[in-house]
py3Dmol code that shows the C-alpha trace and the ligand (Angstrom):
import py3Dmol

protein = """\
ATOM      1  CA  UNK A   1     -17.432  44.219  15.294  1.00  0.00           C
ATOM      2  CA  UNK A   2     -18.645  45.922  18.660  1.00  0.00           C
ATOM      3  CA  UNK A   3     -22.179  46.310  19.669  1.00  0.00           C
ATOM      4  CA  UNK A   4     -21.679  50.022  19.047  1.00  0.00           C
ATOM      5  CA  UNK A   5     -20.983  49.855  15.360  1.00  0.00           C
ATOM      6  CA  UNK A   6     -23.765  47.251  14.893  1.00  0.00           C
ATOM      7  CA  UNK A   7     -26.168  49.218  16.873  1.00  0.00           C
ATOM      8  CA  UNK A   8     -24.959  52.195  14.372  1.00  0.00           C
ATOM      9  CA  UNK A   9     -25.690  50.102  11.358  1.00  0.00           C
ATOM     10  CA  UNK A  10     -29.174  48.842  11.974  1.00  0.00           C
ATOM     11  CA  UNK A  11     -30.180  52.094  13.021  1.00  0.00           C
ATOM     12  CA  UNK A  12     -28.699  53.550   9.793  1.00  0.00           C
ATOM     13  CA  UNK A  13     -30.495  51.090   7.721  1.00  0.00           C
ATOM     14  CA  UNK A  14     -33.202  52.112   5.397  1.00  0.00           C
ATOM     15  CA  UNK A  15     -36.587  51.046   5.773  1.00  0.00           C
ATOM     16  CA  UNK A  16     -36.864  46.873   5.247  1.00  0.00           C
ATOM     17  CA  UNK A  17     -38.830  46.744   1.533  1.00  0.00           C
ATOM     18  CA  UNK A  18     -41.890  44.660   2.461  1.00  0.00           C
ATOM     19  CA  UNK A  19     -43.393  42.125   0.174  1.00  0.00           C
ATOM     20  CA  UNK A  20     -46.686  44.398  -0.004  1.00  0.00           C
ATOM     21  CA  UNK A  21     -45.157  47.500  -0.690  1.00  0.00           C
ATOM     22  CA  UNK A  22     -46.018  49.247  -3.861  1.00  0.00           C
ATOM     23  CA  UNK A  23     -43.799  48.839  -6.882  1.00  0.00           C
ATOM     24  CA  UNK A  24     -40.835  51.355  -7.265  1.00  0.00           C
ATOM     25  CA  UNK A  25     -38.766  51.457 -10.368  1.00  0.00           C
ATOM     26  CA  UNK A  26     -34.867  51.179  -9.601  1.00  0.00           C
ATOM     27  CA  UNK A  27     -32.542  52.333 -11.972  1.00  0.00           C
ATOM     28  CA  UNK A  28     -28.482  50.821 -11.695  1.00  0.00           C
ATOM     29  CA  UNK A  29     -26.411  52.986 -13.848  1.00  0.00           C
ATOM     30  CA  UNK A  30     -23.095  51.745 -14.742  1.00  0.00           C
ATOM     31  CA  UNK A  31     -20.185  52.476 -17.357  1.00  0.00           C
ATOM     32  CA  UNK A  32     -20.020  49.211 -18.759  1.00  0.00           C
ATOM     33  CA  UNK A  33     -22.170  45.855 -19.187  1.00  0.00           C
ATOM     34  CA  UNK A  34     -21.586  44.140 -16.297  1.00  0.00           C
ATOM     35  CA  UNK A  35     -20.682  46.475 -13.660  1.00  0.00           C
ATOM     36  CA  UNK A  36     -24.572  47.178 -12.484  1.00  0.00           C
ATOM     37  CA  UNK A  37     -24.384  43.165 -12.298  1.00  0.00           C
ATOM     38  CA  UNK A  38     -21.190  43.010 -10.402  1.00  0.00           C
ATOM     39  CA  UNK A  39     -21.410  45.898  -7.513  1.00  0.00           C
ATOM     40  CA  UNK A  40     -25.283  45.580  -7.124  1.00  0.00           C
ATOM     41  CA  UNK A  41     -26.463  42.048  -8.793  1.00  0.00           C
ATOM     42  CA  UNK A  42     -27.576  40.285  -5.281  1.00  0.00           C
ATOM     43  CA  UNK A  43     -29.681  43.670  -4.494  1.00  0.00           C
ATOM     44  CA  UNK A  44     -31.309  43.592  -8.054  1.00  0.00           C
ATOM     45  CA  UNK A  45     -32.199  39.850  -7.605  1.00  0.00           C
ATOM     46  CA  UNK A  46     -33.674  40.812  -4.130  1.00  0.00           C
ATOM     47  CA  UNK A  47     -35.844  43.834  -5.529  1.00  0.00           C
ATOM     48  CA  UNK A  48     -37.072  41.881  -8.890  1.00  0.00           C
ATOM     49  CA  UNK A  49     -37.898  39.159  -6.458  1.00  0.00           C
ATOM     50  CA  UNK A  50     -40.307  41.354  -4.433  1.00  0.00           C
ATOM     51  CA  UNK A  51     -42.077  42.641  -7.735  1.00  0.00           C
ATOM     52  CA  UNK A  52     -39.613  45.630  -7.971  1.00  0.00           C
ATOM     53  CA  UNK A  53     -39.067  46.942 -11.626  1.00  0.00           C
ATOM     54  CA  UNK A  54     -35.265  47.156 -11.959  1.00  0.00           C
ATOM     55  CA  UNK A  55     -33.647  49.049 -15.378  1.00  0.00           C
ATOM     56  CA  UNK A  56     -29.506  48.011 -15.737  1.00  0.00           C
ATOM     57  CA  UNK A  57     -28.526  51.568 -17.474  1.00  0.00           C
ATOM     58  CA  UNK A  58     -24.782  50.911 -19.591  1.00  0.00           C
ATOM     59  CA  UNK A  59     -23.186  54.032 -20.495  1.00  0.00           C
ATOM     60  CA  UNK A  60     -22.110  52.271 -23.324  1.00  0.00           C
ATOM     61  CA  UNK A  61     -21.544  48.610 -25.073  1.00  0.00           C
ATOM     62  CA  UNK A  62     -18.154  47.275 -24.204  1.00  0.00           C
ATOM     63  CA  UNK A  63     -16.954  48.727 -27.569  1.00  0.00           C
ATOM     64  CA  UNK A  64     -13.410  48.476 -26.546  1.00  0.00           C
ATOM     65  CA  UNK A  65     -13.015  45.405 -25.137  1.00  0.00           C
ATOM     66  CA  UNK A  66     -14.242  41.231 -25.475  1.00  0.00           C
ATOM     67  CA  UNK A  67     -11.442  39.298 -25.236  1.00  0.00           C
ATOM     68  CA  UNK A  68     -10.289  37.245 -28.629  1.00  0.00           C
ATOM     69  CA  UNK A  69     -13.105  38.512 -30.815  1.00  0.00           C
ATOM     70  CA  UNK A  70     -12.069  41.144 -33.026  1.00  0.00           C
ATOM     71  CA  UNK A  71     -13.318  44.875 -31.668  1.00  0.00           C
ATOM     72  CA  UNK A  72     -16.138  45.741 -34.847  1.00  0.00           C
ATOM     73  CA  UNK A  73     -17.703  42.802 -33.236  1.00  0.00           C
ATOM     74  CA  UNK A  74     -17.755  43.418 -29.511  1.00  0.00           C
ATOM     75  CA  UNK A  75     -20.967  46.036 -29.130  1.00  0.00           C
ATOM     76  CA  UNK A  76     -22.822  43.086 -30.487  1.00  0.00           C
ATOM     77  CA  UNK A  77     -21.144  40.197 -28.494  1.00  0.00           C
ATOM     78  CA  UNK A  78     -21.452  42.329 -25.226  1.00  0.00           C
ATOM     79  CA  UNK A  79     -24.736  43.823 -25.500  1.00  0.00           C
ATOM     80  CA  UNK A  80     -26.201  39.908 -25.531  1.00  0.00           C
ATOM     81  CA  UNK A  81     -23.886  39.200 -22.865  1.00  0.00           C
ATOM     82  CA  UNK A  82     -26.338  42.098 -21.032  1.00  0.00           C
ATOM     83  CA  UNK A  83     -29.602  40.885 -22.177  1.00  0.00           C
ATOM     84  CA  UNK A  84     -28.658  37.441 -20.786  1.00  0.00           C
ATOM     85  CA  UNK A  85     -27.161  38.872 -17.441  1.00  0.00           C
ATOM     86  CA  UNK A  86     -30.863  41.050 -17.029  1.00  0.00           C
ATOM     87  CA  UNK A  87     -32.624  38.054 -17.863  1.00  0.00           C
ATOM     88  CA  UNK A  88     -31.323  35.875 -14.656  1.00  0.00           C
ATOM     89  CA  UNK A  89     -31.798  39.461 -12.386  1.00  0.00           C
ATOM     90  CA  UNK A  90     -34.992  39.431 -14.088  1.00  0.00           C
ATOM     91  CA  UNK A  91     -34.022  43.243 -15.106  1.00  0.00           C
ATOM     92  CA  UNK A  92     -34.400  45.504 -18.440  1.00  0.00           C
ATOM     93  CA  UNK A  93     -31.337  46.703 -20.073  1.00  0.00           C
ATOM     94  CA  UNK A  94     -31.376  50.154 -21.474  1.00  0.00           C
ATOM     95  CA  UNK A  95     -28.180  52.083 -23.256  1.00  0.00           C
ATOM     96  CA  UNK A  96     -26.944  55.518 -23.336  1.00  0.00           C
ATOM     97  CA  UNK A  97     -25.485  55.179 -26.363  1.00  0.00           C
ATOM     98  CA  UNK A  98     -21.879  56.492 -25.624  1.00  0.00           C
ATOM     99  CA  UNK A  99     -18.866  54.300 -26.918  1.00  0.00           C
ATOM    100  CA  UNK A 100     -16.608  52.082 -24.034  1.00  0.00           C
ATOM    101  CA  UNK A 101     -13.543  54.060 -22.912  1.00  0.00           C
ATOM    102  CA  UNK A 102     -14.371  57.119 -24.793  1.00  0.00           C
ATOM    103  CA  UNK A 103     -16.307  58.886 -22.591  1.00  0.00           C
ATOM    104  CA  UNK A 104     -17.800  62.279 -22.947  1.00  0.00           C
ATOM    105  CA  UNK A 105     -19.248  64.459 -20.281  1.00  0.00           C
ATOM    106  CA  UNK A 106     -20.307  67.723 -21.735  1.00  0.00           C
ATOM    107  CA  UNK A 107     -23.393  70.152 -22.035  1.00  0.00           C
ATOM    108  CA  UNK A 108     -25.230  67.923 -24.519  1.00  0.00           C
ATOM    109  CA  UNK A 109     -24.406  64.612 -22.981  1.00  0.00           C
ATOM    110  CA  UNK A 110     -25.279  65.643 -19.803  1.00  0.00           C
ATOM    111  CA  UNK A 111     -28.842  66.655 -20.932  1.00  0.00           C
ATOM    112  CA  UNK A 112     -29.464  63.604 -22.842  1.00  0.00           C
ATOM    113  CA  UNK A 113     -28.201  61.679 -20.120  1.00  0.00           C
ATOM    114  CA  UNK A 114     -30.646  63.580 -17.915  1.00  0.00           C
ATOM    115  CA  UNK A 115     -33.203  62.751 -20.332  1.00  0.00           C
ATOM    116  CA  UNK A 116     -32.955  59.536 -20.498  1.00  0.00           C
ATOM    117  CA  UNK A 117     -32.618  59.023 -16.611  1.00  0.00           C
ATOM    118  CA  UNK A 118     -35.523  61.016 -15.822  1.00  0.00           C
ATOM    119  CA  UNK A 119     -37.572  59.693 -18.429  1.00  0.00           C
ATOM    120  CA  UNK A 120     -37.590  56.255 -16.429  1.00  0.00           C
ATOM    121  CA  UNK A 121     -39.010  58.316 -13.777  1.00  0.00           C
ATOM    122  CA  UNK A 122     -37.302  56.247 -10.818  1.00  0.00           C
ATOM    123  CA  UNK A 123     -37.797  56.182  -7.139  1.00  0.00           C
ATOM    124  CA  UNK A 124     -34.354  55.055  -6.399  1.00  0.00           C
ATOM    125  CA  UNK A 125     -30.979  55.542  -8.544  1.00  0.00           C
ATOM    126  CA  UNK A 126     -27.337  53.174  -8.076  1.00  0.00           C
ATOM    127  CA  UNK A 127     -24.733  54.794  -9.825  1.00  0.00           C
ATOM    128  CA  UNK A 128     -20.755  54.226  -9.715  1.00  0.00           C
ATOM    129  CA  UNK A 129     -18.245  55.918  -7.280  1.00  0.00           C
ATOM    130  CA  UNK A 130     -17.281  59.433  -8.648  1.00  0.00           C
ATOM    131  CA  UNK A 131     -13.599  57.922  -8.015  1.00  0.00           C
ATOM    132  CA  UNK A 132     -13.321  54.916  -9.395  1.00  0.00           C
ATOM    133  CA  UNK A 133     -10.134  53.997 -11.588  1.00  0.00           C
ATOM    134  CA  UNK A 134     -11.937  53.708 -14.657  1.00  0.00           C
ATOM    135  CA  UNK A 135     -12.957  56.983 -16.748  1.00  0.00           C
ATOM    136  CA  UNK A 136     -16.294  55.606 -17.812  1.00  0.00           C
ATOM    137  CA  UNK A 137     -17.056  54.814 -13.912  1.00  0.00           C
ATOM    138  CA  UNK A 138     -16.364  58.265 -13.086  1.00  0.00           C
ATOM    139  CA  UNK A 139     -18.597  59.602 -16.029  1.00  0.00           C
ATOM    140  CA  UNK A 140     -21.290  58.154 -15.217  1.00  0.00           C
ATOM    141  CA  UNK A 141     -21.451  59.063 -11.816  1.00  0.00           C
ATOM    142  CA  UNK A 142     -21.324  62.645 -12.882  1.00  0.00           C
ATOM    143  CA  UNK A 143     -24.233  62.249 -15.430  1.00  0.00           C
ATOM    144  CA  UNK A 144     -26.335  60.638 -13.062  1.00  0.00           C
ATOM    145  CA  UNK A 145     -25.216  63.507 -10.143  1.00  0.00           C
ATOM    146  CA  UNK A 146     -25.919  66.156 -12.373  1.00  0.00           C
ATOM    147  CA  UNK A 147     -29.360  64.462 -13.578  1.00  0.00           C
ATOM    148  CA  UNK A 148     -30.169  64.406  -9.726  1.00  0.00           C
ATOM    149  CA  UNK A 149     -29.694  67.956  -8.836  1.00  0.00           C
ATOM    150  CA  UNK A 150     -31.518  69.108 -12.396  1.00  0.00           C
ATOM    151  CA  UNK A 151     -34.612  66.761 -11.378  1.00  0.00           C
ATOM    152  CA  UNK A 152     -34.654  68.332  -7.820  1.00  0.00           C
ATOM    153  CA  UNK A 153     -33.371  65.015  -5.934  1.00  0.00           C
ATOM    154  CA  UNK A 154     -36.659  63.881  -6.426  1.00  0.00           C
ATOM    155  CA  UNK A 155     -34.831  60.061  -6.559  1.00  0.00           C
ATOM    156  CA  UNK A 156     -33.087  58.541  -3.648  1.00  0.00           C
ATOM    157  CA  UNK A 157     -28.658  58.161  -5.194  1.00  0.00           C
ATOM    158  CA  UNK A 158     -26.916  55.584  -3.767  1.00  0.00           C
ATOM    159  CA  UNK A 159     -23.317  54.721  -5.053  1.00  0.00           C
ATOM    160  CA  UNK A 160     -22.012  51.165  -5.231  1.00  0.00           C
ATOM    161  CA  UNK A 161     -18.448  49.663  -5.340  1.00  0.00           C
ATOM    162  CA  UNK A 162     -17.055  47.277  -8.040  1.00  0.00           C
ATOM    163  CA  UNK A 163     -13.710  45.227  -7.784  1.00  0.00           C
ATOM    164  CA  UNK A 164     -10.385  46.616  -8.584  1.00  0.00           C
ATOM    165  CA  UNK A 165     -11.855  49.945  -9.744  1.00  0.00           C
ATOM    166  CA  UNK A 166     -13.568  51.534  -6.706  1.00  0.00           C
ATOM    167  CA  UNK A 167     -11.101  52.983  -3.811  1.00  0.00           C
ATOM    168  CA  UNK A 168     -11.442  55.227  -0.436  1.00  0.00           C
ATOM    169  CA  UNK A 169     -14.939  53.691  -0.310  1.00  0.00           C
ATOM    170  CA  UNK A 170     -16.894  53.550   3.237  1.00  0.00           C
ATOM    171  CA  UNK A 171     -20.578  52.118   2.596  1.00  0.00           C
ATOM    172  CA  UNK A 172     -23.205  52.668   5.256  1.00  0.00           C
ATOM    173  CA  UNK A 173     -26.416  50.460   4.080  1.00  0.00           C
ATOM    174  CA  UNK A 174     -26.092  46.904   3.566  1.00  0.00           C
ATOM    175  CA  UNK A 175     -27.968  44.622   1.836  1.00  0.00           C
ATOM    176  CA  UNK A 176     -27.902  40.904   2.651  1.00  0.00           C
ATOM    177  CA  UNK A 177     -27.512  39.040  -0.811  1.00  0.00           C
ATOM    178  CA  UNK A 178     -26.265  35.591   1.194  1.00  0.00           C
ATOM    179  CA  UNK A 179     -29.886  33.987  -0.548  1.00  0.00           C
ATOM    180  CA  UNK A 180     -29.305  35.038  -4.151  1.00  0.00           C
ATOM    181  CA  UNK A 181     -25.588  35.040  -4.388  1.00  0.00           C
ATOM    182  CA  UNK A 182     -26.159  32.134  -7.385  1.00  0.00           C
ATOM    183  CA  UNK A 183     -28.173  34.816  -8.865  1.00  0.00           C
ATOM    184  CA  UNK A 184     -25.755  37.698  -8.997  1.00  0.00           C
ATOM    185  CA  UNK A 185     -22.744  34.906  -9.935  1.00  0.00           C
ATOM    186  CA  UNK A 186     -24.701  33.827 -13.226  1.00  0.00           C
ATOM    187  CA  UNK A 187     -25.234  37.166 -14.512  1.00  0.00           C
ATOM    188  CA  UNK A 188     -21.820  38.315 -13.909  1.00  0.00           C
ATOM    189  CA  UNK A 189     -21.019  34.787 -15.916  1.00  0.00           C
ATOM    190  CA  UNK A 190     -23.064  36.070 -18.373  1.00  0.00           C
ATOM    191  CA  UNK A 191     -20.163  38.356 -19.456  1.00  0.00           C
ATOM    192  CA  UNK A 192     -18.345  35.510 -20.873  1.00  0.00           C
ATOM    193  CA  UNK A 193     -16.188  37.728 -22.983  1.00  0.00           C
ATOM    194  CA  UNK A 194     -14.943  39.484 -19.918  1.00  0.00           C
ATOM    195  CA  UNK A 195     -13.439  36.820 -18.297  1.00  0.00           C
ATOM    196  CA  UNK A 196     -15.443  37.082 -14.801  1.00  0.00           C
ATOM    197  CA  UNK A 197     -13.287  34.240 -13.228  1.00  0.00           C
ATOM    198  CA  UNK A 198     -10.254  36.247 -13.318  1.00  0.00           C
ATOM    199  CA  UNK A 199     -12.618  39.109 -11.164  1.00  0.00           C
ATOM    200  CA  UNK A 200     -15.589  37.567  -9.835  1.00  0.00           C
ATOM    201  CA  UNK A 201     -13.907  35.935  -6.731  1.00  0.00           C
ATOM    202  CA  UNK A 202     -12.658  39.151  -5.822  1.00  0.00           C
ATOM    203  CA  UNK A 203     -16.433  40.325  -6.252  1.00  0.00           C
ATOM    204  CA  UNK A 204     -16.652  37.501  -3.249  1.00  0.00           C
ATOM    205  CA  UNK A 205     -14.242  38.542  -1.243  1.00  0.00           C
ATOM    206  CA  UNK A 206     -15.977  41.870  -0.966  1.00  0.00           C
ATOM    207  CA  UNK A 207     -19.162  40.889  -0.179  1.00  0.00           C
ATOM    208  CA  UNK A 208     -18.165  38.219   2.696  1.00  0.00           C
ATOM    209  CA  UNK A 209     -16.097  41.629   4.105  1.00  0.00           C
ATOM    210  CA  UNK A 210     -19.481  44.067   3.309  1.00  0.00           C
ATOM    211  CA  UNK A 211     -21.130  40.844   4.789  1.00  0.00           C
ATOM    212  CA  UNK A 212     -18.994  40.434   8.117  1.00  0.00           C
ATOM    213  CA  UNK A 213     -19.596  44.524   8.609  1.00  0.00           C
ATOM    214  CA  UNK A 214     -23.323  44.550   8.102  1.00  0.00           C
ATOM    215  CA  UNK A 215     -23.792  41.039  10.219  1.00  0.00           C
ATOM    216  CA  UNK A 216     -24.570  38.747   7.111  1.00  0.00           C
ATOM    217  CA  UNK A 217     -22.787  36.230   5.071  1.00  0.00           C
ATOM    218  CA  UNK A 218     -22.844  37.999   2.466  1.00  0.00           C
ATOM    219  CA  UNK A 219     -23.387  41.758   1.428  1.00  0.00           C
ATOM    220  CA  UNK A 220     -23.496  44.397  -1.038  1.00  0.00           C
ATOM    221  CA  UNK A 221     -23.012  47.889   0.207  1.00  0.00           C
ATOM    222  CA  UNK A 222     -23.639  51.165  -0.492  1.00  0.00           C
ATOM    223  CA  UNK A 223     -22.925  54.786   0.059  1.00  0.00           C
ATOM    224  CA  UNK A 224     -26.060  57.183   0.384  1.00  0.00           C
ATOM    225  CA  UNK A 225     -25.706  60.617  -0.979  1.00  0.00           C
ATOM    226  CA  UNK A 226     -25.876  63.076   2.479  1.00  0.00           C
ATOM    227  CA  UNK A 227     -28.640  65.178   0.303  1.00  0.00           C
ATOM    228  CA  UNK A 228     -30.701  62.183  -0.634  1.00  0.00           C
ATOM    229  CA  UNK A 229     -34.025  60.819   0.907  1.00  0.00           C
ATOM    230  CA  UNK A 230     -33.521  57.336   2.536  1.00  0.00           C
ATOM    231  CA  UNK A 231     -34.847  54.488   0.254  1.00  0.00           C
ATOM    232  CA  UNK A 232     -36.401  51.772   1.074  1.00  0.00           C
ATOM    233  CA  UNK A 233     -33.469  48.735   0.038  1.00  0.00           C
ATOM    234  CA  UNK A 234     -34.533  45.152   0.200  1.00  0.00           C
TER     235      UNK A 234
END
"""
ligand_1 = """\
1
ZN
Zn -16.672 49.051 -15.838
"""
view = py3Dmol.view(width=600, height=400)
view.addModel(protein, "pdb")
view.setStyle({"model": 0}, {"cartoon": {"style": "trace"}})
view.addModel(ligand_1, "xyz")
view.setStyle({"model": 1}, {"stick": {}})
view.zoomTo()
view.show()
């Protein structure tokens, strides 16, 4: 990397989140259990750590998908999967009640979506890339986009990448994650049913390459929205 593009980064960077700072409530919204955990898990650990209170929003329960068990089960199997992955992050999971691979973006789910959001009254929103592979990625990102602009963009919106699903993405703000990479790995673990070794070391690969732009070992990255105040990352 030249000097240039460093000296570009740092002085994009947000404000560093001091240890004193008061407490903000960060919201990651993502389609499915474990994709909050796999684009942005380091950067939860990192704001729990500093006293941050971090929500994991799931569009929906993994209702379509947990490997052998049979599918009336996997809401169930998945959802603990979630409360197990927010537990390491030290995180709350909240659900938006919509059903995996099915979903719905409309006048009524985009007000109860905006309901919802707001109601957790955040300073700083993640949300998925508005073109992503996977339908549910892409609805969510245009719930939470739309929940923006109705409250005013009165929360920072940052969008986050997740492996195999996220393309034509170029981050700006990086995150270093190198101390609590053991963090993020267990609670993308957590989603036993998923399989995370078959993805997770692509997960890796991404955030030695976010890490090698950004001048860490590793990184998480994200895209600010051009109309969004700066937050203040970790
Ligand atoms: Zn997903």
């Amino acid at each position: 990397m030249s000097i240039s593009r460093r000296s570009f980064i740092a002085s994009a960077a947000a404000l560093p989140l001091a240890a004193n700072s008061p407490a903000l409530k960060i919201v990651v919204a993502g389609g499915h259990p474990g994709d909050p955990e796999c684009g942005c898990g380091g950067t939860i650990a990192r704001y729990a750590d500093l006293g941050h209170e971090v929500v994991l929003l799931y569009l929906n329960r993994g209702e379509g998908f947990c490997g052998g068990a049979s599918l009336d089960r996997c809401g169930a199997i998945r959802t603990a999967e979630a409360q197990t992955a927010c537990r390491s992050l030290k995180a709350r999971a909240v659900f938006a009640g919509q059903y995996d691979g099915r979903a719905v973006v409309d006048t009524p789910h985009y007000e109860s979506f905006a309901r919802l959001l707001t109601g957790e009254n955040p300073a700083v929103v993640f949300t998925q890339w508005p073109i992503d592979r996977h339908r549910d990625h892409r609805a969510i990102s245009m719930l939470t986009l739309d929940a923006w602009w109705k409250a005013g963009r009165r929360f920072a919106l940052y969008y986050y990448e997740v492996a195999e699903d996220t393309t034509m993405f170029s981050p700006t703000e990086y995150v270093d994650i190198s101390t609590v990479e053991a963090r993020r790995h267990a609670a993308c673990y957590a989603h036993a049913s998923q399989e995370p070794g078959k993805w997770y070391p692509k997960q890796v690969e991404i955030a030695r390459r976010r890490g090698a732009e950004g001048g860490f070992t590793q990184a998480e990255a994200f895209l600010r929205h051009p109309e969004s105040k700066r937050a203040v990352l970790p």
